[in-house]
C-alpha atoms as one frame of an Amber mdcrd trajectory, in Angstrom:
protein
 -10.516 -16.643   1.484  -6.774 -15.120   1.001  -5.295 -14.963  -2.253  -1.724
 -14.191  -2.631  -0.403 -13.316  -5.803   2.998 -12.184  -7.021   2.751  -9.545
  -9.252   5.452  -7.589 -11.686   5.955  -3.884 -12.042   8.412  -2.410 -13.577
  10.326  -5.564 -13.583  10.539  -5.999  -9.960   8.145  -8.556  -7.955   5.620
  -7.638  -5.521   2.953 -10.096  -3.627  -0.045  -8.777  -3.730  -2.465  -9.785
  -0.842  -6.558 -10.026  -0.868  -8.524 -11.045   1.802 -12.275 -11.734   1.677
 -14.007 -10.589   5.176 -17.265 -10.590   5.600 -18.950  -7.327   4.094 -15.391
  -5.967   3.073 -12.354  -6.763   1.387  -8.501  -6.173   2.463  -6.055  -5.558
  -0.016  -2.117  -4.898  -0.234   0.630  -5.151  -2.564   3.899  -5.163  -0.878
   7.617  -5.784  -1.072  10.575  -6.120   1.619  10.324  -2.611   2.332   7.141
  -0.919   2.115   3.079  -1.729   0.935   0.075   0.614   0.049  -2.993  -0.781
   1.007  -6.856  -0.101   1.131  -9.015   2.236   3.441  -8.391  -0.549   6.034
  -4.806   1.328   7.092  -4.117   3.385   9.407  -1.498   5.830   8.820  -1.972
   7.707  11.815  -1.538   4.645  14.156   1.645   4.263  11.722   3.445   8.064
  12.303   2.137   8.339  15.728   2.807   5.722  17.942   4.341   3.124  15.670
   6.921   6.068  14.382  10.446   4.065  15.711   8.996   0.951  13.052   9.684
   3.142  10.365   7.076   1.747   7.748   7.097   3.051   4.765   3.334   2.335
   3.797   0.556   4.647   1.964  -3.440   4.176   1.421  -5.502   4.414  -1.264
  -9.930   4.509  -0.324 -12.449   2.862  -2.337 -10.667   0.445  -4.003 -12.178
  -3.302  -4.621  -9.643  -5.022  -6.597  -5.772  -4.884  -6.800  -6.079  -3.531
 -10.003  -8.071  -0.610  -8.846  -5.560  -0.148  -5.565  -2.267   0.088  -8.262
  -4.212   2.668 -10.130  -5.564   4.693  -7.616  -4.251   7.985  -5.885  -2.728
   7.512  -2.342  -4.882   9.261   0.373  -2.485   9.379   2.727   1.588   8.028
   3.527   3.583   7.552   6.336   6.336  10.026   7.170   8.912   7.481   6.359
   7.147   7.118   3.144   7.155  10.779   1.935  11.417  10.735   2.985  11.377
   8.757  -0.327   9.488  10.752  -1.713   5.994   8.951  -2.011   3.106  11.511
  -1.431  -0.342  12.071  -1.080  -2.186  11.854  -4.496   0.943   9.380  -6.197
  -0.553   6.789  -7.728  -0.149   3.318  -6.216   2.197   1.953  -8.859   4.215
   4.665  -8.792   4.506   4.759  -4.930   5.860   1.358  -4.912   8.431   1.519
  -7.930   9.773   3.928  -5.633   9.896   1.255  -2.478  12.415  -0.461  -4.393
């Protein structure tokens, strides 16, 4: 199953994204310029060889809800993330109020 779902923060809309596999879960909450997602990303893939792309993206682990992915501490970021000034250890929310 997929659920999408927009969702407000800070009075901006963002779609969040869950996707039932079997014995895990995707999740994402993204806008038209970046996302944070679950353990399922790979930032390195992201800086390393998909560096021209640009994506501004982060990662938060062992989260099983949206809820629990907007509250949680990013693991990791891309590069172009952090030139915004989204690090390691922001908390989801935060990370994307600062996408817009």
């Amino acid at each position: 199953m997929i659920d999408l779902s927009p969702i407000e923060l800070g009075g901006h809309t963002f779609l969040a994204v869950t996707v039932l596999l079997p014995k895990t879960t995707l999740l994402a909450v993204a806008n038209d310029k970046g996302y944070i997602m679950c353990g399922a990303l790979d930032v390195s893939l992201l800086n390393d060889r998909l560096k021209d792309r640009k994506i501004i993206a982060g990662r938060a682990v062992g989260v099983k809800t949206i809820q629990q992915l907007l509250d949680a501490p990013l693991e990791s970021v891309t590069l172009e993330a952090e030139s915004l000034g989204i690090h390691k250890g922001m908390i989801g929310t935060e990370a994307l109020l600062k996408m817009i």
